[in-house]
C-alpha positions in Angstrom: 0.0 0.0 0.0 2.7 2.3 0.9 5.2 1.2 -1.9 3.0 1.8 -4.7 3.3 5.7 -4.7 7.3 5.2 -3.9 7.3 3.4 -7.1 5.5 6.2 -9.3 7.4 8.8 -8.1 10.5 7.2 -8.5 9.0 6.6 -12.2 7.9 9.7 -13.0 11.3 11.2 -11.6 13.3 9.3 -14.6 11.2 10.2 -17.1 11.3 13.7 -16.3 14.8 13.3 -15.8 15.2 11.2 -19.6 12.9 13.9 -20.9 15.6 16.9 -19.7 18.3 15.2 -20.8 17.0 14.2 -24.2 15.5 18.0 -24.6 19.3 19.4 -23.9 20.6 17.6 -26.0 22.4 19.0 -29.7 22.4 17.4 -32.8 26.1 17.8 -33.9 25.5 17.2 -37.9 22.7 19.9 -37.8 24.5 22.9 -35.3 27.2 22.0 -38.3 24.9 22.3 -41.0 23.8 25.9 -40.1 27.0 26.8 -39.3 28.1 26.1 -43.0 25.0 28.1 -44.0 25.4 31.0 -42.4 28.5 31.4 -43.5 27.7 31.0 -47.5 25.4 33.5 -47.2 27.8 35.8 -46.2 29.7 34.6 -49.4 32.1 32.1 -47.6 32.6 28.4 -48.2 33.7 26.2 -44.9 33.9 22.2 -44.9 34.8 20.1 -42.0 35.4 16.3 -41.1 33.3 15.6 -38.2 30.7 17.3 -35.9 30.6 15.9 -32.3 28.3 16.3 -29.3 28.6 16.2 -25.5 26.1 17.9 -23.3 26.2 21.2 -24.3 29.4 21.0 -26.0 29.9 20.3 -29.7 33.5 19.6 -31.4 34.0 20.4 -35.3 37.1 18.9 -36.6 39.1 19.8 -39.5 37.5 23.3 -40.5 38.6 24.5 -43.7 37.5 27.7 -45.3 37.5 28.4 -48.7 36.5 31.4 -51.4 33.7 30.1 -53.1 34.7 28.3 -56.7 38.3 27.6 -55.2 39.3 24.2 -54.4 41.9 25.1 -52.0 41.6 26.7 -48.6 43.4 28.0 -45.3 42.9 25.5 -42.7 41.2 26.6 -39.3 41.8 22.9 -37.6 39.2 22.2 -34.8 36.8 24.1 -33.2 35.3 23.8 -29.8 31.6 25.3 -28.8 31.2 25.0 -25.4 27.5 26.3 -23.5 25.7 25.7 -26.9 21.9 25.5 -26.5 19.3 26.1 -29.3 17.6 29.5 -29.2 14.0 28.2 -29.9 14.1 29.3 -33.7 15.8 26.7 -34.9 19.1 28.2 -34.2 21.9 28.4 -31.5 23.5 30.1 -29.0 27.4 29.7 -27.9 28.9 30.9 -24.6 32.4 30.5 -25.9 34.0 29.1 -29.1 38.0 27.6 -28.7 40.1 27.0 -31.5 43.1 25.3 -32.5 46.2 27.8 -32.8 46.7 28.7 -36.3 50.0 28.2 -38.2 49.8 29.4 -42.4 51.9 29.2 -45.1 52.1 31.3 -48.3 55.6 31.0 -49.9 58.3 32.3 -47.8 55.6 33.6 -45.8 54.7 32.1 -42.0 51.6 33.6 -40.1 50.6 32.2 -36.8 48.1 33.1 -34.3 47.4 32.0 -30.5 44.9 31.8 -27.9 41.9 32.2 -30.2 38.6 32.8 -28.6 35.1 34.1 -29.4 32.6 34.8 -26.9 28.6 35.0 -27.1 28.5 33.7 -30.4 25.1 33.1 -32.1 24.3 30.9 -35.4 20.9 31.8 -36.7 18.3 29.0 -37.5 17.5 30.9 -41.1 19.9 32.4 -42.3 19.9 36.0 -44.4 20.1 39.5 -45.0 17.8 41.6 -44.2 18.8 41.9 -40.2 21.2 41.3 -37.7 19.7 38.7 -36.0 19.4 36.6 -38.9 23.1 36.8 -39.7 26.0 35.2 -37.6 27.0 37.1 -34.4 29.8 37.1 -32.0 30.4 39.9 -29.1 34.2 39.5 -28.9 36.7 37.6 -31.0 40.7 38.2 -29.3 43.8 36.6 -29.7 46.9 35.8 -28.3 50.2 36.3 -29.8 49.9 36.7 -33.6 53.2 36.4 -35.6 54.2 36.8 -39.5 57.4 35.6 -40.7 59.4 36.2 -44.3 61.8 33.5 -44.7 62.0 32.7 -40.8 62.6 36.2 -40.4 60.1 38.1 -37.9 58.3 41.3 -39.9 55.6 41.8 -37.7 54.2 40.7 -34.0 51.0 41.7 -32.0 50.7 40.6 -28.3 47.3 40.6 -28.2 43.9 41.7 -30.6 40.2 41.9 -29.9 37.3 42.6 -31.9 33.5 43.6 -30.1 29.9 43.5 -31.6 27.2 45.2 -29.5 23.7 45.1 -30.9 21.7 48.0 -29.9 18.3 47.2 -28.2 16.1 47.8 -30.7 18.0 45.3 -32.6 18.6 48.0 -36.1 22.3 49.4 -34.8 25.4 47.8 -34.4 28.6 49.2 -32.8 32.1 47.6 -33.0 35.4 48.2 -32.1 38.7 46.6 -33.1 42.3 46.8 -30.9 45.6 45.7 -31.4 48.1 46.1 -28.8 51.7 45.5 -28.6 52.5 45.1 -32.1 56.0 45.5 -33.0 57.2 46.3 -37.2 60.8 45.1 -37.4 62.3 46.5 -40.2 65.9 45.3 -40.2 63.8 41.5 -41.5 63.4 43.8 -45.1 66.0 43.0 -47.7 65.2 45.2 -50.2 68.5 47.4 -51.2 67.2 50.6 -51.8 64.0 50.5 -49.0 67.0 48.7 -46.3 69.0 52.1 -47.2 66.4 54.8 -46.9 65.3 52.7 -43.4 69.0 52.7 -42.4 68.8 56.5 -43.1 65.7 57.3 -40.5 67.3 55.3 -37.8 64.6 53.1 -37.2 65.2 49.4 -36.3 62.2 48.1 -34.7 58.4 49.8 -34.3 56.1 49.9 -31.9 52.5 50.4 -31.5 49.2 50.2 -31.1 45.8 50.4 -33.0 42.0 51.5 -32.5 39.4 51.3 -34.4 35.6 51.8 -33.2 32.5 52.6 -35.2 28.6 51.7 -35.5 26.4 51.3 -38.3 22.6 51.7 -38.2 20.6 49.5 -40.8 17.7 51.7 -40.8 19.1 54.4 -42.1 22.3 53.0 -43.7 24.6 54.9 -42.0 28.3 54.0 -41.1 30.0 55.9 -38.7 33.6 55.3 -38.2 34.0 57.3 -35.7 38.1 56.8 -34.5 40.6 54.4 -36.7 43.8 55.8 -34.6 47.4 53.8 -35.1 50.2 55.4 -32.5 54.0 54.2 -33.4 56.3 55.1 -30.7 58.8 57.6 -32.3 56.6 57.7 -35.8 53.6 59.2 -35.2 49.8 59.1 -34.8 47.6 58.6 -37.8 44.0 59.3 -37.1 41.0 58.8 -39.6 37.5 59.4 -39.2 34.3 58.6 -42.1 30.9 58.8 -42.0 28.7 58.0 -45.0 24.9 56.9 -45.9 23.5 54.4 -47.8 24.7 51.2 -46.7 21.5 49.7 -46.4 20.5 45.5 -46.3 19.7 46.2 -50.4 23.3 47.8 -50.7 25.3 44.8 -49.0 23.0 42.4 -50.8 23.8 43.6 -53.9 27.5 43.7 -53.5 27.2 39.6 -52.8 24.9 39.1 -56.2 27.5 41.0 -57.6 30.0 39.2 -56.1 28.4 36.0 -57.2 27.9 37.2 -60.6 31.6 37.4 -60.9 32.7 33.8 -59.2 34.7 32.1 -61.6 35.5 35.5 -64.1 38.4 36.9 -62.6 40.8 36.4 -66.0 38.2 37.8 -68.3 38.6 41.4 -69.3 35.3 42.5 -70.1 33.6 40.8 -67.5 36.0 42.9 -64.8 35.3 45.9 -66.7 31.1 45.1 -66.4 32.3 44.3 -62.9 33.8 47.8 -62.3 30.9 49.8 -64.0 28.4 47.8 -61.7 30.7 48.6 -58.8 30.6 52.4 -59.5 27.0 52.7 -60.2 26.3 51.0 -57.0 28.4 53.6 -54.9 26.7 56.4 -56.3 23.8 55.1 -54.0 26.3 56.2 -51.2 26.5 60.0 -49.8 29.4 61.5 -47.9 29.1 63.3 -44.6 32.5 63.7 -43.7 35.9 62.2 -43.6 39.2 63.1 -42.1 42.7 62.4 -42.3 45.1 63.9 -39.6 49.1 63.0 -38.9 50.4 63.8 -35.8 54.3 63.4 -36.2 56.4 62.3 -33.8 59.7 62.4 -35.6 58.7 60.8 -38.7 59.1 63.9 -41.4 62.4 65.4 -40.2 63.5 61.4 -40.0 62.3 61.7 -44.2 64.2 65.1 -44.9 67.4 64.0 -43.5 67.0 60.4 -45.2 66.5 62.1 -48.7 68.9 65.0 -48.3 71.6 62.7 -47.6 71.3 60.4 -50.2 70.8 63.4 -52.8 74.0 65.1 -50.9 71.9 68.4 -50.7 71.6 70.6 -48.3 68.1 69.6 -46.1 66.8 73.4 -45.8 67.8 74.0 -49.9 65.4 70.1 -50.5 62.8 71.7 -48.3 62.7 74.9 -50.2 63.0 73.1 -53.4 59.9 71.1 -52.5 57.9 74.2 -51.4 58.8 75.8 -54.5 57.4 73.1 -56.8 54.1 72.8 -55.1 51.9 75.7 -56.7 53.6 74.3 -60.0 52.0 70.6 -58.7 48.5 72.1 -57.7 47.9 74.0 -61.2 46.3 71.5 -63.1 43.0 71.9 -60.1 42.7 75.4 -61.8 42.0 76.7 -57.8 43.9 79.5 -57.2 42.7 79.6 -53.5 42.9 76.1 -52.9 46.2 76.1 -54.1 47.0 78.6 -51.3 45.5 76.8 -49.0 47.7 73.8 -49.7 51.4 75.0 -50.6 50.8 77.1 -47.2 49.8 74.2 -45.1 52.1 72.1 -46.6 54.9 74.6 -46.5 54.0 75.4 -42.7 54.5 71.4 -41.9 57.4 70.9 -43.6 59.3 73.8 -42.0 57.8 72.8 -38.5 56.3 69.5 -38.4 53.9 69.0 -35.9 50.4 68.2 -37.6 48.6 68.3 -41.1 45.2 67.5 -41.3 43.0 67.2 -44.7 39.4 67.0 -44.0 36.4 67.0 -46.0 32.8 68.8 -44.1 30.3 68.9 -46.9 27.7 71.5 -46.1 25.4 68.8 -46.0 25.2 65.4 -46.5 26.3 64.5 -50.2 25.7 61.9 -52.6 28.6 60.2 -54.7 26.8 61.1 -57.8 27.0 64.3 -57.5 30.7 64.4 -56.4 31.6 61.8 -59.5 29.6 64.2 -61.7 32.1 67.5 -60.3 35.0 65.9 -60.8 34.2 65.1 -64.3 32.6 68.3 -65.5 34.3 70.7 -63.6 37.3 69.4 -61.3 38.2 72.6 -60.0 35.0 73.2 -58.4 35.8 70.0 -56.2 37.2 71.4 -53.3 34.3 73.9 -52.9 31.9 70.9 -53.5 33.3 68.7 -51.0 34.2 71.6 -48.3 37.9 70.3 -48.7 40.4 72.1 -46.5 43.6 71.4 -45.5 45.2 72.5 -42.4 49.0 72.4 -40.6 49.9 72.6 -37.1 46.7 73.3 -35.5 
């Protein structure tokens, strides 16, 4: 009498226990399957050898990715998604994604890469344009150590890169960012006569550095904000960019992969690169320009470059620098601008003879479309720098 209910709960506890276990479970072929796909439809080809699952962990072995129509690929070795559970739309969600270490060959070229990792990735059960939520996500990608080689010589190291995603909350924006730190340009690895010389000239053995990049991009509108690309080398410089522009909506980026597609297997043929290249410029005259920058900050670099070239021309540096100032209006005639001209030779003039900063920026008064700046430069070029609200500025 008192056994009987002992039994059914014991009963009904295993088969709610079977039922959670078989619910949790991940079909390894499938999670596979729609990770191929979402990459073709970003216009990659991946393959692999096997797809493996453990709890919430699935194993992919022998990745290899491809450019679609090529038979041979960069291998990515294995991957690990650890966390995985399926999102209830027929896709999947991925605490954290492991990879083998990376190790390439091109030539006399070596590149390898360490400590790879991806975090919050997300592999969408339909995959297309048209949002972000139906392509494939991650909210950081980093690395360890990355390393590139020329003949067993070291050219260039990074200690460490990440790349972040953020969705906004209404799901139409995305921000990112990129950082490298630590890398290091060693320039006594290049062989190259007359570069080694010219190097040997500016005193510079080995670089150092860092880079930033962080933007966002709104889908609604199309709009692409880049808002600081920034690359400091010790002793060099700071280079600084910064871009804005509109139309890159989901019709835009769809029609650069059809056109992309359109050209698969074409490369060699001449007039289908130059039907390629008029398709490509009538679908950037759907872009418009809001603004874009380009600003030096020197840190040695330009006297470094007079000195170099004076010496090896045996001339005097202040007789090059006035040499170079003196051929500059002579340079800027053909844009028919005689107070753009002015603009320039005395910026350029003012940088040379104290380098600090020079800074060329275009502020249109409003918001203008590549149409109408392709149609300035070809009907009346000198007009350009009035169009685009072009200045150029030194030491300021």
């Amino acid at each position: 009498m008192f056994n009987r209910p002992i039994t059914t709960g014991f009963a009904a506890f295993f088969t709610l226990l079977a039922a959670t276990q078989f619910s949790a479970a991940v079909d390894a072929n499938d999670f596979a399957n729609k990770l191929v796909a979402a990459y073709a439809v970003q216009g990659n080809e991946i393959s692999y050898g096997s797809a493996t699952a453990e709890d919430d962990q699935v194993t992919i072995t022998q990745i290899v990715g491809r450019m679609p129509g090529k038979s041979e690929g960069l291998n990515f070795g294995d991957f690990v998604f650890n966390g995985v559970v399926e999102d209830g739309s027929g896709g999947y969600d991925i605490a954290s994604v492991t990879e083998d270490d990376l190790d390439w060959k091109f030539g006399n070229v070596r590149v390898t890469f360490a400590d790879i990792l991806y975090t919050d990735v997300k592999i969408p059960g339909n995959p297309s344009y048209g949002s972000l939520d139906s392509l494939l996500q991650y909210a950081t990608a980093s690395t360890g150590q990355i390393i590139v080689q020329i003949d067993d010589r070291e050219l260039l190291s990074v200690s460490k890169s990440l790349i972040t995603n953020s969705i906004n909350a209404d799901r139409q924006g995305l921000e990112f960012g990129y950082q490298v730190d630590g890398f290091q340009v060693n320039l006594d690895s290049i062989e190259t006569s007359s570069t080694k010389d010219l190097i040997n000239g500016m005193g510079y053995g080995k670089i150092n550095g860092n880079a930033i990049l962080s933007g966002d991009w709104n889908t609604q509108t199309g709009k692409l904000n880049l808002s600081e690309y920034s690359m400091t080398l010790e002793d060099v410089g700071r280079l600084d960019v910064k871009l804005a522009i509109s139309g890159l909506s989901w019709k835009f980026v769809e029609g650069l992969q059809q056109l992309s597609e359109q050209m698969r297997g074409k490369e060699d043929d001449p007039k289908s690169q130059q039907a390629m290249g008029i398709a490509a410029l009538g679908m950037l005259q759907q872009l418009s320009l809001y603004h874009v920058s380009l600003r030096f900050d020197d840190a040695s670099l330009t006297n470094r470059i007079l000195d170099a070239f004076a010496k090896q021309r045996g001339i005097d540096r202040e007789k090059m620098i006035q040499g170079l100032k003196g051929t500059l209006p002579f340079a800027l005639a053909a844009l028919q601008n005689a107070e753009f001209q002015q603009q320039v030779s005395s910026a350029v003039g003012a940088f040379l003879d104290n380098p600090e900063s020079i800074e060329i920026a275009v502020e249109p008064a409003s918001p203008l479309s590549f149409a109408v700046i392709t149609g300035s430069a070809i009907s009346a070029p000198q007009t350009l720098p009035e169009v685009l609200g072009l200045t150029v500025k030194a030491n300021e």
